[in-house]
MINURO-315118 format. One record per residue: residue number from 0; x, y, z of N, C-alpha, C, O in turn. Coordinates in pm, whole numbers. Layout:
N
+-----+--------+--------+--------+--------+--------+--------+--------+--------+--------+--------+--------+--------+
: seq :    nc1 :    nc2 :    nc3 :   cac1 :   cac2 :   cac3 :    cc1 :    cc2 :    cc3 :    oc1 :    oc2 :    oc3 :
+-----+--------+--------+--------+--------+--------+--------+--------+--------+--------+--------+--------+--------+
: NUM :      X :      Y :      Z :      X :      Y :      Z :      X :      Y :      Z :      X :      Y :      Z :
...
+-----+--------+--------+--------+--------+--------+--------+--------+--------+--------+--------+--------+--------+
END
This chain:
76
+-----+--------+--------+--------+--------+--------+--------+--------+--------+--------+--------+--------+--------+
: seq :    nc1 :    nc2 :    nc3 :   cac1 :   cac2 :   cac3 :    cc1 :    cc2 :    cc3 :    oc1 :    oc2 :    oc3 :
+-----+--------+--------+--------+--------+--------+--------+--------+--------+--------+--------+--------+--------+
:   0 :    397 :  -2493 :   -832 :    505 :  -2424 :   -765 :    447 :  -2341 :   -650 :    339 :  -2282 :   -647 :
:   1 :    551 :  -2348 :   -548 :    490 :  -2276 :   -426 :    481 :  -2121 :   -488 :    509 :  -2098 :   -606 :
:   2 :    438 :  -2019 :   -395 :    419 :  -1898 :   -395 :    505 :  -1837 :   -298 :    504 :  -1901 :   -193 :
:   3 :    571 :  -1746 :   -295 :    657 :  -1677 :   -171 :    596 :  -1669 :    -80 :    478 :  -1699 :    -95 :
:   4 :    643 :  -1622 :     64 :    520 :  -1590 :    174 :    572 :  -1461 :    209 :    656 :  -1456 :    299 :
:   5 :    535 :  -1354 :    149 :    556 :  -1226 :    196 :    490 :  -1164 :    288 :    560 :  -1091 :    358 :
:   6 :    364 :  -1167 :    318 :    244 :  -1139 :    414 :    222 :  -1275 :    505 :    260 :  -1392 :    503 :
:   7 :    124 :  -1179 :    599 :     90 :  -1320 :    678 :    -67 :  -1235 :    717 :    -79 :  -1123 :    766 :
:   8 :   -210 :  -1361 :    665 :   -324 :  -1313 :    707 :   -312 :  -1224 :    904 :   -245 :  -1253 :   1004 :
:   9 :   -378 :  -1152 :    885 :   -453 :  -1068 :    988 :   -549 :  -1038 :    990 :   -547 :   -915 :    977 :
:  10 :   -675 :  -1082 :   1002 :   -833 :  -1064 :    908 :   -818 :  -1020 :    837 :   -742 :  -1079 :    761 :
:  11 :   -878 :   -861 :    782 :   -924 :   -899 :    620 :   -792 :   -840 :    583 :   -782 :   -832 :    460 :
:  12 :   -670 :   -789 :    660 :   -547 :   -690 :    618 :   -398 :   -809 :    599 :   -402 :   -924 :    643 :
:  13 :   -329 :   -776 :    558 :   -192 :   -873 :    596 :   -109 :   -794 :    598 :    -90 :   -688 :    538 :
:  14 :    -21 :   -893 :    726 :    102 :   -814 :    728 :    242 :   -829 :    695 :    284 :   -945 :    694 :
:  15 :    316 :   -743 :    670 :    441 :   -810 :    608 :    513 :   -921 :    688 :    508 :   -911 :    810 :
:  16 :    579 :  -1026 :    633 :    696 :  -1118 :    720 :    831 :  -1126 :    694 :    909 :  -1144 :    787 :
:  17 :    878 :  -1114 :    558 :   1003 :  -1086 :    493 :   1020 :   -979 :    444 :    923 :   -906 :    424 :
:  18 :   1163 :   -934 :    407 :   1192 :   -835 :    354 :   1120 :   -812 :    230 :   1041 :   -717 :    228 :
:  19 :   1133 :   -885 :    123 :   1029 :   -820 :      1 :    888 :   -738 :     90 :    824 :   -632 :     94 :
:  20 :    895 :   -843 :    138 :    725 :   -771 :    224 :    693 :   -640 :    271 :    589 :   -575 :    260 :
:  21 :    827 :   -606 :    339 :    868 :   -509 :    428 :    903 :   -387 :    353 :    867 :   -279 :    399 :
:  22 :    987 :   -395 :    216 :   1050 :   -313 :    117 :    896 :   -271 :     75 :    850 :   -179 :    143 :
:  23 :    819 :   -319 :    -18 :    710 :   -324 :    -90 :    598 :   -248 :     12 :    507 :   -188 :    -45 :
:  24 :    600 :   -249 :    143 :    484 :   -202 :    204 :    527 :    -46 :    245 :    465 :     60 :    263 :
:  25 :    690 :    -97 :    249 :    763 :    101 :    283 :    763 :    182 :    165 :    743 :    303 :    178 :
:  26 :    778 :    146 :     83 :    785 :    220 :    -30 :    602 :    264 :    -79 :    558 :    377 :   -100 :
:  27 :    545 :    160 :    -84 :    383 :    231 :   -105 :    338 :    331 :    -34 :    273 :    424 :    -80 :
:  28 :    370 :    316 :     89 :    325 :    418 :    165 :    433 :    547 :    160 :    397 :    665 :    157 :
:  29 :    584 :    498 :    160 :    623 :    611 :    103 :    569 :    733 :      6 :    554 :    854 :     24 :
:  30 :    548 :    649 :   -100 :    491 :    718 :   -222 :    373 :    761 :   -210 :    334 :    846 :   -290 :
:  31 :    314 :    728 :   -140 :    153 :    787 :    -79 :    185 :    899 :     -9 :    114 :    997 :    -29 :
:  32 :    331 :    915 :    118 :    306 :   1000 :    170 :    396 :   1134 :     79 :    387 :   1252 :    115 :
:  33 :    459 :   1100 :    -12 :    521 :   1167 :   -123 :    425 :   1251 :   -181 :    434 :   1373 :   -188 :
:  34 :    304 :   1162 :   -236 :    221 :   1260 :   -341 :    131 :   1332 :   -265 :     64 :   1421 :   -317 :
:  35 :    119 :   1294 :   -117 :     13 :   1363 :    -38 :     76 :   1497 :    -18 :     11 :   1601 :    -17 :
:  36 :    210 :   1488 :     -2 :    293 :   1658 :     53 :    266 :   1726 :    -94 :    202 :   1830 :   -106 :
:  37 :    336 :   1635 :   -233 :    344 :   1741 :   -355 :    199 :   1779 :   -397 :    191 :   1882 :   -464 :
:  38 :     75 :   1710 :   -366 :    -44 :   1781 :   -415 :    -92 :   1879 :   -284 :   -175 :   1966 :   -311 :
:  39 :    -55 :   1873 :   -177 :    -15 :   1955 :    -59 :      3 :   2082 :    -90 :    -92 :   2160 :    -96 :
:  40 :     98 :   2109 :   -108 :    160 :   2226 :   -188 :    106 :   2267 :   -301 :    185 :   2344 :   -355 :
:  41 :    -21 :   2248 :   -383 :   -108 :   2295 :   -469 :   -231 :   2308 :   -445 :   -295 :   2381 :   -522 :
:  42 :   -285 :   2260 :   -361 :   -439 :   2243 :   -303 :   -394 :   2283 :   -151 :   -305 :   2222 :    -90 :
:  43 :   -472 :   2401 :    -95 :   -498 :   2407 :     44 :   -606 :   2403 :     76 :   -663 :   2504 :    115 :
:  44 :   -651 :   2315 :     72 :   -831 :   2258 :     99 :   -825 :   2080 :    169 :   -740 :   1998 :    134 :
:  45 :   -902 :   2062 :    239 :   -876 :   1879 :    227 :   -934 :   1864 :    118 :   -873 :   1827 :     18 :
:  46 :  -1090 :   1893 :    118 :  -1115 :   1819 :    -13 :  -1038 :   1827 :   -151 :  -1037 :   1737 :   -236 :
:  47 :   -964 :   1972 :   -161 :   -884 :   1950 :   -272 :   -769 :   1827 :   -289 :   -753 :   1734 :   -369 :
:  48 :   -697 :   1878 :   -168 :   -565 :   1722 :   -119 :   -659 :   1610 :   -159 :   -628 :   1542 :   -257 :
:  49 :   -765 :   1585 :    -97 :   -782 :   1429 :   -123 :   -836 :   1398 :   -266 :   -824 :   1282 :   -304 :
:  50 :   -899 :   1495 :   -358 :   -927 :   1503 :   -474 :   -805 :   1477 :   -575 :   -810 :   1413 :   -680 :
:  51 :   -707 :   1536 :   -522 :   -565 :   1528 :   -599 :   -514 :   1417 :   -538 :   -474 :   1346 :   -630 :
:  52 :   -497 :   1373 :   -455 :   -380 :   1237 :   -413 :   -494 :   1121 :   -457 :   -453 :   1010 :   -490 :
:  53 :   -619 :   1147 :   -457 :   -680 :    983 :   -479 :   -667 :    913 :   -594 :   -708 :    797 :   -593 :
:  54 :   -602 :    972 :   -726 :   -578 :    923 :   -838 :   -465 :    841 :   -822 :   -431 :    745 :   -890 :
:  55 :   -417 :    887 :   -733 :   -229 :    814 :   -714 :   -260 :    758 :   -599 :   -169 :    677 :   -616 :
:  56 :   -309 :    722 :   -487 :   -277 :    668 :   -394 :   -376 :    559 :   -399 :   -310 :    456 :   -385 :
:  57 :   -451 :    541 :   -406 :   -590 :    455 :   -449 :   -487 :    330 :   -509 :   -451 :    232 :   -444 :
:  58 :   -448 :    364 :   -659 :   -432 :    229 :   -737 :   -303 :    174 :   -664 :   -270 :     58 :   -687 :
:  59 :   -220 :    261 :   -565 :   -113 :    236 :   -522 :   -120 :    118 :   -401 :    -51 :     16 :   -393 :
:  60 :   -236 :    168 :   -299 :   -267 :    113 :   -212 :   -346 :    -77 :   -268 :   -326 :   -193 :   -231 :
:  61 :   -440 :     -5 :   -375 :   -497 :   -145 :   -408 :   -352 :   -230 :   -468 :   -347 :   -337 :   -408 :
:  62 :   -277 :   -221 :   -529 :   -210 :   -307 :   -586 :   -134 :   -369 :   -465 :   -129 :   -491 :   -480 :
:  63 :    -84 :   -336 :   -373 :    -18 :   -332 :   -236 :    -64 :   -460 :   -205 :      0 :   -565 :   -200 :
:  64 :   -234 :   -428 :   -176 :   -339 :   -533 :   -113 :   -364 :   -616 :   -208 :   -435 :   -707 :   -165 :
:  65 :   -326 :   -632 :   -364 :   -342 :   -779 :   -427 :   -203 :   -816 :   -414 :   -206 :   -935 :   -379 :
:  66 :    -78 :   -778 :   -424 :     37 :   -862 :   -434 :     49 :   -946 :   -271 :    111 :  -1050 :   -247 :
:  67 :    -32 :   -861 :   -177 :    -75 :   -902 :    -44 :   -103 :  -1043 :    -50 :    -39 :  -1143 :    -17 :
:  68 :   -236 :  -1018 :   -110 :   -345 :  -1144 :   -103 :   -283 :  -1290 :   -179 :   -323 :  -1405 :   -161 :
:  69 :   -148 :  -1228 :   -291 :   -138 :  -1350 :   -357 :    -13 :  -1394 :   -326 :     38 :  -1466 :   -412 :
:  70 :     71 :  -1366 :   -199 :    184 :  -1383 :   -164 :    148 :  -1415 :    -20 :    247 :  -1439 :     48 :
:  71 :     28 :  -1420 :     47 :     67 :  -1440 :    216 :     24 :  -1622 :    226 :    -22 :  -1688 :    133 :
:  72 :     46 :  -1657 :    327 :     57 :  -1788 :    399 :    -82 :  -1833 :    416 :   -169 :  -1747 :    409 :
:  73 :   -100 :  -1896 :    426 :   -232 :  -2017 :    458 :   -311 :  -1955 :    594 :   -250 :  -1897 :    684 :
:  74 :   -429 :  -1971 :    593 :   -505 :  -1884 :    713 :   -431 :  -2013 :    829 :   -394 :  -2130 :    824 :
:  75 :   -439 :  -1912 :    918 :   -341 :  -2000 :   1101 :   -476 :  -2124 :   1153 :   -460 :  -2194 :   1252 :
+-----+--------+--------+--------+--------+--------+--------+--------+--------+--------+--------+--------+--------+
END
């Protein structure tokens, strides 16, 4: 069975082409930029911010980049 084509290669990044694609890449980063303001507001340090958002944004971002890798189109 085929695979959807939600991404489309761009060297090593992909980018969205359909809406699933488009929904799925706004919302990650949404939520990235969500937990970056609420640990914001508890840490006034960078290194603290990035100490606190990397637990949440890390696995957020990686999962992003495998549903990426296993949904985009054939290299051009």
């Amino acid at each position: 069975m085929k695979s959807p084509r939600w991404f489309r290669p761009a060297g090593p990044l992909s980018l969205p082409v359909s809406i699933p694609g488009w929904v799925l890449t706004a919302t990650t980063l949404a939520f990235c930029a969500w937990i970056f303001v609420a640990v914001e507001r508890r840490w006034h340090s960078v290194a603290g911010t990035l100490i606190g958002a990397f637990p949440y944004a890390a696995p957020a971002l990686v999962g992003l980049y495998v549903i990426a890798l296993c949904t985009r189109g054939p290299e051009a």
